[in-house]
C-alpha positions, 0 to 999 in steps of 0.5 A: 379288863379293869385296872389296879387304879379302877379296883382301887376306886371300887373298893373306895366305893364298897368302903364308903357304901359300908361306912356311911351307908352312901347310897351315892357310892352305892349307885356308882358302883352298880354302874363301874361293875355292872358294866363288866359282868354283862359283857361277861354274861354276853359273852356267855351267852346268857340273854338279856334277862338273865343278865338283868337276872344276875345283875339284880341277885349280885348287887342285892348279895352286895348290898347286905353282905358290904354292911357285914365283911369285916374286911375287902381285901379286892372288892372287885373280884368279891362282886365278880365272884357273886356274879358268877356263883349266881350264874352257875347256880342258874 
């Protein structure tokens, strides 16, 4: 499980991607998250392409969706939540 300090970075990260179109944030954000939703997705039960499946839909919804929310209030859980919209619709 993540933090409050952890959310706190991810949301520095979703604003500084929105912002500055920082590529650099961008990357380490795939790399904090994507962590936590594969262990999620094993623990599902779900295959490793799948997994990369899921991982490659989430962060491509995150990349065009960051340039236009006004507001992320828990950045992390909005990520968490793609991932498992996109699973149920597998």
């Amino acid at each position: 499980m993540i933090n409050a300090k952890e959310k706190e970075e991810i949301d520095n990260l979703v604003k500084r991607f929105k912002l500055n179109n920082d590529m650099e944030a961008f990357e380490t954000l795939y790399k904090k998250t994507s962590r936590e939703i594969a262990t999620f997705l094993k623990y599902a039960g779900a295959d490793e392409f799948t997994i990369d499946d899921v991982l490659s839909t989430t962060f491509m919804l995150v990349y065009q969706k960051a340039k236009h929310k006004v507001k992320c209030k828990d950045c992390y859980f909005w990520i968490f939540k793609d991932s498992k919209i996109y699973i149920i619709q597998l």
